[in-house]
C-alpha positions in Angstrom: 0.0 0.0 0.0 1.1 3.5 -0.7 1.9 5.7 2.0 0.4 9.4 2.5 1.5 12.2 4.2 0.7 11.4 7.4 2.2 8.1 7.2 5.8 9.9 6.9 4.8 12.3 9.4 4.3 9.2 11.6 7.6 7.8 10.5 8.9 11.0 11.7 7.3 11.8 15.0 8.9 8.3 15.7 12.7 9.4 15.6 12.6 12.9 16.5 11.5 14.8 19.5 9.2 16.8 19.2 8.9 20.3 21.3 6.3 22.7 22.9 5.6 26.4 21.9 5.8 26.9 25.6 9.3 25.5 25.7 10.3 26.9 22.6 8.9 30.7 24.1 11.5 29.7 27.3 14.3 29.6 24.5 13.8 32.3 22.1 16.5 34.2 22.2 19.0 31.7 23.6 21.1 29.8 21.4 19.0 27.8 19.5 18.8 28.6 15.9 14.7 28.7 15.0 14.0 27.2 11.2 11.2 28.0 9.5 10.6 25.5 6.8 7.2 27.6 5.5 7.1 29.0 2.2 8.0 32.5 1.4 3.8 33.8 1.2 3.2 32.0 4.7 6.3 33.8 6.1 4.4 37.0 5.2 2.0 36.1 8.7 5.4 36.8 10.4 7.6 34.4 12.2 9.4 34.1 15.6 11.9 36.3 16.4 15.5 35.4 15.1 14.2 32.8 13.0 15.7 31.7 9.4 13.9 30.4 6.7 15.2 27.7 4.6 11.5 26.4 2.7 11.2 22.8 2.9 11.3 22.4 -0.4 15.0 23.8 -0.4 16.7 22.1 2.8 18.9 19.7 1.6 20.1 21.8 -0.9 21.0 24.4 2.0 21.7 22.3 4.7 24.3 20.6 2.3 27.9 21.4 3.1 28.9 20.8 -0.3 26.4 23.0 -1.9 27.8 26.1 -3.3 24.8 28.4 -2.3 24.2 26.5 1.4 22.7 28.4 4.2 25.9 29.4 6.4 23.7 29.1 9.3 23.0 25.7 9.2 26.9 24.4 8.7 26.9 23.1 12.5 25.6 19.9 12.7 26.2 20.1 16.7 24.2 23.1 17.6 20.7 23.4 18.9 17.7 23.9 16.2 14.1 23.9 16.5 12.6 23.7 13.1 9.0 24.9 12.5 6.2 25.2 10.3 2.7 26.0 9.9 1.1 23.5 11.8 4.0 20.9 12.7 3.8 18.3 10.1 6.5 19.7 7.7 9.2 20.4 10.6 8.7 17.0 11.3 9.8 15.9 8.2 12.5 18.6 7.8 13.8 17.8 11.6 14.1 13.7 10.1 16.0 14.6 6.9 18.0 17.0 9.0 19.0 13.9 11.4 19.5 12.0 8.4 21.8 14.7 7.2 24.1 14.7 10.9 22.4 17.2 12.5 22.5 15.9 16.0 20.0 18.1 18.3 17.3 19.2 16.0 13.8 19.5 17.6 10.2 20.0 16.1 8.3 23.0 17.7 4.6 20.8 17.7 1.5 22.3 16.5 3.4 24.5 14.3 3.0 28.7 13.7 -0.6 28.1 14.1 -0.3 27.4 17.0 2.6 30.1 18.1 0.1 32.9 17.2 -3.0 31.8 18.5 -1.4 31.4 21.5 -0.7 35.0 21.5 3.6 34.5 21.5 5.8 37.0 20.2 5.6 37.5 15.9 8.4 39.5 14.4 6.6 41.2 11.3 9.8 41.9 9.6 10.5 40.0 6.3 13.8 38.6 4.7 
C-alpha cells in the first residue's frame, strides 16, 4: 500500500522529539537557531523572532555542506535547532532529513505557527 503524508509524518514523529511552543517561548533568544521551513507567502503572517527560513522544499540543498549556495547558518551539525512550520507536520519531516543529514539536536516546535500565534507568543513582522 502507498503511504500518504501522514504516514511519513508518523515515521517521523517516531525518531525525532518533538517540542512545545511553551518550551520553545523559554528559548527564544538563547542559542537555539529557530528554522522556519514555510514557504516564502506564509512567512508574510510573520515568524518568531531570530528565525531563518530555509522552505522545505529547499533544505537539503541548504543544509548541504557541499552545496555552493548553502545556508551558512546551518553548517553546525552540533548546535541546537528547533525547526518549524505552519502546523507541525513539515518540521517534522524537515527535523528527520535533517537527522539523516548529521544534525545531532534538531527539535520539532509541535503544532506549528498556528499554534505560536493563537497562543498569543511573540511575531516578528519583519520579512527577509
Amino acid at each position: 500500500m502507498a503511504k500518504g503524508l501522514m504516514d511519513f509524518a508518523a515515521e517521523a514523529r517516531a525518531k525525532v522529539e518533538e517540542i512545545s511552543t511553551e518550551e520553545v517561548e523559554l528559548i527564544v533568544g538563547g542559542p537555539a537557531l529557530f528554522l522556519d521551513v514555510r514557504e516564502p507567502g506564509e512567512v508574510r503572517e510573520g515568524h518568531l523572532p531570530n528565525a531563518v527560513n530555509v522552505p522545505r522544499g529547499l533544505l537539503e540543498a541548504k543544509a548541504d555542506l557541499n552545496f555552493p549556495h548553502r545556508e551558512e547558518k546551518l553548517e553546525d551539525r552540533d548546535q541546537a535547532v528547533i525547526v518549524y512550520c505552519a502546523s507541525g507536520v513539515r518540521s517534522l519531516l524537515a527535523a528527520a532529513t535533517m537527522q539523516e543529514m548529521g544534525f545531532t539536536n534538531v527539535k520539532s516546535m509541535a503544532g506549528g505557527f498556528v499554534a505560536w500565534k493563537a497562543e498569543g507568543r511573540e511575531i516578528a513582522g519583519e520579512s527577509w
